[in-house]
C-alpha positions as CSV (number, residue, x, y, z in Angstrom):
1,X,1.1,-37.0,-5.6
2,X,2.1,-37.3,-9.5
3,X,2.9,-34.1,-11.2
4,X,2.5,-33.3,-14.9
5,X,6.4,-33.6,-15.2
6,X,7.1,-36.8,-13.0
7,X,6.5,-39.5,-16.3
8,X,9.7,-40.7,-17.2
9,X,10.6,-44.0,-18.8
10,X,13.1,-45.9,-21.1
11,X,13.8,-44.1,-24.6
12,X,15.9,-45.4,-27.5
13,X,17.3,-42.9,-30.1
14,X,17.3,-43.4,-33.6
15,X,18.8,-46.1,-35.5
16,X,20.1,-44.0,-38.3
17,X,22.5,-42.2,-35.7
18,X,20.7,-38.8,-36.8
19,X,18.5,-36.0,-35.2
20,X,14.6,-38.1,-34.4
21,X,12.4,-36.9,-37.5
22,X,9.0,-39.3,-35.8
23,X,8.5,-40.3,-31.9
24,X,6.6,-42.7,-31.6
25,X,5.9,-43.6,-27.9
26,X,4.5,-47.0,-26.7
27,X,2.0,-46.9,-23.6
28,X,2.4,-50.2,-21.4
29,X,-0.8,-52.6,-19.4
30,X,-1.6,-53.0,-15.9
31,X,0.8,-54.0,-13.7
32,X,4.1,-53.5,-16.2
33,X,6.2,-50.5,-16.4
34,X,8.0,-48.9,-19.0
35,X,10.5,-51.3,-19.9
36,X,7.8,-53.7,-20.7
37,X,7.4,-52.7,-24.4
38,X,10.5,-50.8,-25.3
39,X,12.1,-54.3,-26.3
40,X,9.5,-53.7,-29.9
41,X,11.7,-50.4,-30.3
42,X,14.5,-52.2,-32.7
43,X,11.5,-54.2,-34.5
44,X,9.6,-50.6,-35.6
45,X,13.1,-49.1,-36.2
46,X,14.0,-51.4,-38.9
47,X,12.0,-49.5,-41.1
48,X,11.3,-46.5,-39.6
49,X,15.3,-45.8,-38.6
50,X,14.7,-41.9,-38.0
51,X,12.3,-42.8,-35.1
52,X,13.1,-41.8,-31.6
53,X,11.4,-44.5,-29.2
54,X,9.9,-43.7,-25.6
55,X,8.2,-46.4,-23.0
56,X,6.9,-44.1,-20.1
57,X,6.2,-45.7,-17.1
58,X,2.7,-45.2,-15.5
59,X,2.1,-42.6,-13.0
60,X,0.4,-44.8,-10.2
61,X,2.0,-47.8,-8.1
62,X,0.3,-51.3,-9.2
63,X,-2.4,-51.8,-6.7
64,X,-2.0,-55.8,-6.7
65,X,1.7,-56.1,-6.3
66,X,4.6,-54.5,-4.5
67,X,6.3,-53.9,-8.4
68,X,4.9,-52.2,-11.9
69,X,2.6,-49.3,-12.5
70,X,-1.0,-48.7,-13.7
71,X,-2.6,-45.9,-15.7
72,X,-5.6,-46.1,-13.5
73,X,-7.7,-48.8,-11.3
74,X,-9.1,-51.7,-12.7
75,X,-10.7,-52.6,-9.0
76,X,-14.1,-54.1,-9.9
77,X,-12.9,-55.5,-13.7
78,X,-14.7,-58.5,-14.8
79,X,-13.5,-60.2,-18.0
80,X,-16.4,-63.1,-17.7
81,X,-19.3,-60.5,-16.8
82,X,-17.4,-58.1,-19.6
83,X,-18.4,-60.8,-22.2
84,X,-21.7,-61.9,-20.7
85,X,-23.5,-58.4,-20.0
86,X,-21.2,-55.2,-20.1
87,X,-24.1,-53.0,-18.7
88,X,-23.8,-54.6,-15.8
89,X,-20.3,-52.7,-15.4
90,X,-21.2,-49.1,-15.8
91,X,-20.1,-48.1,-12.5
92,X,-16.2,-49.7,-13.2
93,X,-16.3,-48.4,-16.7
94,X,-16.8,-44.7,-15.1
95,X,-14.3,-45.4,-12.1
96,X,-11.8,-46.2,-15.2
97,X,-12.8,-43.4,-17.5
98,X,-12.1,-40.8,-14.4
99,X,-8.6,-42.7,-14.0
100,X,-8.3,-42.5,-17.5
101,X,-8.7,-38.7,-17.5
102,X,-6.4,-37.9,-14.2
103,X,-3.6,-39.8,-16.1
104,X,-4.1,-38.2,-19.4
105,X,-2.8,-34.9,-17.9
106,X,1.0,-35.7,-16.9
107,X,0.4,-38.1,-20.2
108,X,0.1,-34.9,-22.2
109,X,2.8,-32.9,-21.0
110,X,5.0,-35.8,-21.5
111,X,4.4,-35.4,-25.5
112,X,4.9,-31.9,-25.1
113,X,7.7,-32.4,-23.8
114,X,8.8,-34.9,-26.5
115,X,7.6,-33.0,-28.9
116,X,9.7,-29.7,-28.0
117,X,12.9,-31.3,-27.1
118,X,13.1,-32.7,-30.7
119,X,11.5,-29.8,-32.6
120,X,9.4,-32.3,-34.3
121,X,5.1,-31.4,-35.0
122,X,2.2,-33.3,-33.6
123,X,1.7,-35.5,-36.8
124,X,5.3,-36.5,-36.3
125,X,3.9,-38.7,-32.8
126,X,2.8,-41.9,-33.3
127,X,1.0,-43.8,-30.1
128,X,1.5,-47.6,-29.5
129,X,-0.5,-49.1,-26.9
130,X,-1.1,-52.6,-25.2
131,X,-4.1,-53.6,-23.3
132,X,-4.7,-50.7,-21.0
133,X,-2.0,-48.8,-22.5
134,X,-4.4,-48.5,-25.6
135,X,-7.1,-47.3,-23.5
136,X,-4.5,-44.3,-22.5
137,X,-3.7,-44.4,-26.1
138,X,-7.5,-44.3,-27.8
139,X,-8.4,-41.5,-24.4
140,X,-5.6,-39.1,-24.9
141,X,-5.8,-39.5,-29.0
142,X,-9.0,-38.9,-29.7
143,X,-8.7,-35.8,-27.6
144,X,-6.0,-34.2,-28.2
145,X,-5.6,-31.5,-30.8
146,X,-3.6,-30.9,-33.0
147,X,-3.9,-35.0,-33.7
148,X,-1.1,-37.0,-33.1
149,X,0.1,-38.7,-36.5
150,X,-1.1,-42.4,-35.6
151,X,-2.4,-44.6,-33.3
152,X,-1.5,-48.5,-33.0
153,X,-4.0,-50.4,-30.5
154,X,-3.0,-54.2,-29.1
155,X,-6.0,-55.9,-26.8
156,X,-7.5,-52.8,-25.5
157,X,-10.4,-50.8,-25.2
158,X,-11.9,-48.0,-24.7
159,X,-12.9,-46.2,-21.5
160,X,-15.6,-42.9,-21.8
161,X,-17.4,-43.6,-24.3
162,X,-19.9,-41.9,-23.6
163,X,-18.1,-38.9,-23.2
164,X,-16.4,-39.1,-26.5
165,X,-19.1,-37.2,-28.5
166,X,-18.8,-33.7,-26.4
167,X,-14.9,-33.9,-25.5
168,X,-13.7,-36.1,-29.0
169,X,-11.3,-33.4,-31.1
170,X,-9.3,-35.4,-33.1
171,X,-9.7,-38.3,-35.8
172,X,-6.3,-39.5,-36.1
173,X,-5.2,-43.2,-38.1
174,X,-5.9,-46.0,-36.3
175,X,-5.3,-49.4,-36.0
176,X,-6.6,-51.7,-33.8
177,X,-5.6,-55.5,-32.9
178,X,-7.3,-58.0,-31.3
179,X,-6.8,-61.7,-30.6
180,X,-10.2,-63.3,-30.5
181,X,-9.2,-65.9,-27.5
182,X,-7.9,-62.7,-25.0
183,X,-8.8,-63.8,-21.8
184,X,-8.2,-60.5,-20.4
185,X,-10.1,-57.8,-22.6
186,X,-12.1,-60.0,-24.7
187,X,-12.5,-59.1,-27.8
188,X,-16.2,-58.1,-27.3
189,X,-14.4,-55.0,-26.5
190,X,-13.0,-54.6,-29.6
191,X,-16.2,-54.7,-30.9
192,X,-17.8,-51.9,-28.9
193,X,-15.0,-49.8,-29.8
194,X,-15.5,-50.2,-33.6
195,X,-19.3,-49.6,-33.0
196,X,-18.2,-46.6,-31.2
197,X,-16.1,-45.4,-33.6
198,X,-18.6,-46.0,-36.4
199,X,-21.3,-43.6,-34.4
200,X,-18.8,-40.7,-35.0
201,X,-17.2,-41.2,-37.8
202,X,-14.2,-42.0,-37.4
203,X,-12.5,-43.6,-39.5
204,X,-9.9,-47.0,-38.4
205,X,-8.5,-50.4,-39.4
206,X,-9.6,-53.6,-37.4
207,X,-7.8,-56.7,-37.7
208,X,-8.6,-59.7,-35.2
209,X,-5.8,-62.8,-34.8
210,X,-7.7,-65.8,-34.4
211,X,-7.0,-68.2,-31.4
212,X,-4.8,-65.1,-30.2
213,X,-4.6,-64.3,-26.6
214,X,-3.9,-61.3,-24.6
215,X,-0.3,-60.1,-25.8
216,X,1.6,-58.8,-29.4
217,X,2.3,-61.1,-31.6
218,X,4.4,-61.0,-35.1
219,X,1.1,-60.6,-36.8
220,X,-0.1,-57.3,-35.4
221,X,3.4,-56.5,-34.7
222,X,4.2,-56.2,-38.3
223,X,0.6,-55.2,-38.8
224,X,1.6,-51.9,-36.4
225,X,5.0,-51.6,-38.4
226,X,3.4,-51.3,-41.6
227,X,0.6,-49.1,-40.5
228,X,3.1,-46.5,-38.8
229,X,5.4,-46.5,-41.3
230,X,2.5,-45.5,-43.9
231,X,1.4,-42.5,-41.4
232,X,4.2,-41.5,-40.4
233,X,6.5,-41.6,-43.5
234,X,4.7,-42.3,-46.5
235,X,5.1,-44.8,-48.7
């Protein structure tokens, strides 16, 4: 059984050679583990050079394969019926929102823990998420108080929604990317998301890639760059 203090995960330091003054931590998708985005570390860093990089892996073993991790279950997932009638997946949606929530808790200590060992304050932690890492990402964030600085959101969702009304704490930056041929997480889902977000307010940037599938490209990669550097520096 995972315990809050099992995460663990590729870091990178900071370029500058100096003590970290942001973390920014990057939350990989189903079936990948932590080394899976921590390869985008040198791209952020060129102009955010004081930023100390993580890439946890997931606490759960991927269900579909003998390798990887997972943040929770996607048993039951539909991308077709997503796009035809998402009602008709309310009973996945809440299977994923109750992963979503057992993962969140080791998910928390690890900032914590980041957090401490650099002396650095929440609005100095930036999440970057892909796919159902931005579902961990957009779960977590809106949730956790004091906010975290920032987050970035690559083809992903968001799980709870529901929920978000009672348990939502925070309104940190966001920004949220979307190709609008994602095969995976259509980007209908993007869409709920913003019509979420609109119901309470928060406030976020929305930028869909046309004929872009499932995956980071240079667009919202320097889209993410930009945004982060903004939040988390100034400028």
């Amino acid at each position: 059984m995972t315990t809050p203090l099992s995460l663990d995960g590729p870091m990178r330091a900071p370029a500058s050679g100096g003590p970290a003054r942001q973390a920014i931590v990057f939350l990989h998708g189903y079936g990948a583990d932590g080394n899976d985005l921590i390869g985008l570390a040198p791209y952020f860093a060129e102009s955010m050079p004081d930023a100390a990089f993580y890439s946890p892996h997931a606490p759960e073993p991927f269900e579909l394969a003998p390798v990887g991790r997972q943040w929770f279950t996607l048993q039951g997932y539909d991308p077709d019926l997503m796009r035809r009638d998402p009602d008709r997946m309310a009973d996945v949606f809440e299977t994923m929102y109750e992963g979503a929530k057992k993962s969140a808790a080791p998910l928390s200590v690890y900032f914590n823990r980041i957090l401490d060992e650099l002396s650095l304050t929440h609005d100095a932690l930036a999440l970057i998420g892909f796919s159902q890492g931005t579902m961990m990402a957009m779960h977590l964030g809106l949730r956790r108080s004091p906010a975290v600085g920032a987050i970035v959101g690559y083809s992903g969702a968001l799980v709870g929604e529901q929920y978000l009304a009672k348990e939502g704490k925070a309104r940190p930056p966001i920004l949220l990317v979307h190709g609008d041929a994602d095969e995976v997480v259509p980007v209908r889902a993007l869409h709920e998301l913003q019509r979420v977000l609109d119901a309470q307010d928060i406030a976020y940037t929305a930028h869909v890639v046309p004929g872009h599938g499932h995956g980071i490209e240079q667009t919202g990669a320097t889209l993410g760059r930009s945004f982060l550097h903004q939040h988390l520096i100034g400028g």
